[in-house]
N, C-alpha and C positions, 0 to 999 in steps of 0.2 A: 724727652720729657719723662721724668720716673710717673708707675702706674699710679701712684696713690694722689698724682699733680692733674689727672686725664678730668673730664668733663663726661655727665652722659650722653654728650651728642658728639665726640671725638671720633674722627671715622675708623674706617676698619685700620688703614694704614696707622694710624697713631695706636689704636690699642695695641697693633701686632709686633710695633717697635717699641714699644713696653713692655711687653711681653718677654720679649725676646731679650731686653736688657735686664730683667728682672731672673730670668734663666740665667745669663752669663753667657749668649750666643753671640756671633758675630753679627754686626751688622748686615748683611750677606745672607743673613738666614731668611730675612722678609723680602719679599719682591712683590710688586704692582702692577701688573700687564693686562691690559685690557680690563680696567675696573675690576683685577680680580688679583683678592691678598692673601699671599701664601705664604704661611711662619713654617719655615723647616727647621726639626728640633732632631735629637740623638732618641733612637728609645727608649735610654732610659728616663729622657722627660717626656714622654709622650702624655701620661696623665695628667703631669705635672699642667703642661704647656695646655692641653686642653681644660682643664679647672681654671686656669688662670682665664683663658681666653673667655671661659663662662661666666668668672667672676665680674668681667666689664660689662656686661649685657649681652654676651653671647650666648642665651641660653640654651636653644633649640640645636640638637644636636641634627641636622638634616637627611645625612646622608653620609656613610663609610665605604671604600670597596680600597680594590691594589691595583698597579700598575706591575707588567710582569718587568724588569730590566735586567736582565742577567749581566753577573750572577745573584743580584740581590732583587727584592721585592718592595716599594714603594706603597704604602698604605695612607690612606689618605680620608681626612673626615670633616667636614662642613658644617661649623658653625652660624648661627643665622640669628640677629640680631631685628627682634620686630620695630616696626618707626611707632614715635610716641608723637606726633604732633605740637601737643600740650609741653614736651620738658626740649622740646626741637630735638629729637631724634630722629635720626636717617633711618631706611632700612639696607642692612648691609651684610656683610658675610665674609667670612673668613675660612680660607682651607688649613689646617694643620697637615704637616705630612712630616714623615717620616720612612727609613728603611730598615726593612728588615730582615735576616739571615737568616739561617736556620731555627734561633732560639724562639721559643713563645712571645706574644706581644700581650700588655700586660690589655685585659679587657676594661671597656667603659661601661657595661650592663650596669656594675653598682651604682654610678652614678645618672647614667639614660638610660632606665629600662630598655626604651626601643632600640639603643643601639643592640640588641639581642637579634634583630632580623638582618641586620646588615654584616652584623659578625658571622654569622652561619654563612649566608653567602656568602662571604669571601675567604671565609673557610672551607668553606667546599669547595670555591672553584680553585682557590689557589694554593690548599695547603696551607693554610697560616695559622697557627697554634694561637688560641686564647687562653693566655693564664689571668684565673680568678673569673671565667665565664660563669652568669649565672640566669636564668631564664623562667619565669612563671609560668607553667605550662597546665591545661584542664587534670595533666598527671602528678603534676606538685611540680619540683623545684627540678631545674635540670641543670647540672651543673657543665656539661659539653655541650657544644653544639649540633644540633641535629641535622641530619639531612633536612634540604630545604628545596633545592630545584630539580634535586635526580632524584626524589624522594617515589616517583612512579615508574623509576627506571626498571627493565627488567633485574640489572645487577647494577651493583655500584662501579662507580669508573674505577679505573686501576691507576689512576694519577690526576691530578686535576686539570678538568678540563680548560682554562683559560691560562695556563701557562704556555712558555712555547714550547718546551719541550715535549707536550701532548702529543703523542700520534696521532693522524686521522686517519685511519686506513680506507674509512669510505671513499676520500678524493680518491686513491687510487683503482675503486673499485667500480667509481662509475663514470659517468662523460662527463666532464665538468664544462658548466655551459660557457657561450661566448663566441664571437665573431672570428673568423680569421683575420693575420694580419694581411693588409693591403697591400704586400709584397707576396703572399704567398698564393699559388697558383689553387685556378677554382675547383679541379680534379682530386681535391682530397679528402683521403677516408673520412667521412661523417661519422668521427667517435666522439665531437663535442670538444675536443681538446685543442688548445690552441698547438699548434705547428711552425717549426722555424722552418722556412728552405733550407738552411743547410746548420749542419750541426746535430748532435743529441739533442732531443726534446725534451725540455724542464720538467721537472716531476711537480705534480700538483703541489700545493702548501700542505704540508704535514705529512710528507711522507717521508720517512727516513729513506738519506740516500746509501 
């Protein structure tokens, strides 16, 4: 169904396969699992694919963050469509996703102010460059992202923290909690670490080997 044939009570499924033929994507790029509709676009439609998705009645931009998947990163942002009762509209929601590499991802601030809080966050935890970021702040206009959750840290982290490739040196510095295995005999050093009987013992999560 082309968008301009849609209805306002059209579910999310039908917008996002308009959507998506209106880009020039494959069919392939919309999936429906578990009542939940995800258009996956290139970045350079990501604006594109999200204005579009706003134009059907997606207005509410709800929620943005990233998925870490090496070697690229998954960004991902949640459109939300309010129910009208009176015109029979649902309430519904649509994810947009996209990945992205190295390069900046172009920002949505111009268009949802608020997406300003959810960009910072995922900017700081994952490294992801906002081009064309922009932010009304008590100090005027801010055009980068500010620190947001390490904003009390003593020092800023030296990589971001939600990717995998973050170190965690604390695992390796203290006992990391947990049961033994039930193969493994009851006489062993209480350092909180799980223990194989036989073999090298696993290094915590985040410790480089």
């Amino acid at each position: 169904m082309a968008a301009d044939q849609l209805n306002p009570g059209a579910t999310a499924a039908e917008v996002a396969i308009a959507v998506a033929g209106g880009l020039g994507v494959t069919p392939g790029a919309v999936q429906d699992r578990l009542q939940t509709v995800t258009l996956t676009v290139d970045v350079h439609q990501w604006v594109q694919a999200c204005d579009a998705v706003a134009a059907h009645g997606f207005l509410v931009m709800d929620w943005l963050s990233a998925v870490d998947q090496p070697p690229d990163l998954r960004v991902v942002a949640m459109f939300v469509r309010h129910p009208d009762r009176a015109r029979g509209v649902a309430l519904a929601r649509i994810l947009v996703r996209t990945t992205v590499g190295d390069d900046p991802l172009a920002s949505l601030t111009s268009r949802w102010p608020s997406a300003a809080w959810h960009e910072r966050e995922t900017a700081e935890m994952f490294g992801i460059r906002f081009e064309g970021f922009v932010e009304q702040t008590p100090d005027g206009v801010s055009t980068s992202p500010r620190p947001l959750l390490t904003a009390g840290w003593p020092a800023p982290p030296v990589q971001p923290p939600l990717r995998k490739t973050a170190v965690l040196p604390a695992r390796a510095a203290r006992p990391w909690p947990g049961l033994r295995e039930p193969a493994e005999p009851p006489a062993l050093p209480g350092d909180g670490h799980r223990r194989r009987t036989t073999g090298r013992r696993p290094l915590p999560p985040g410790v480089p080997t």
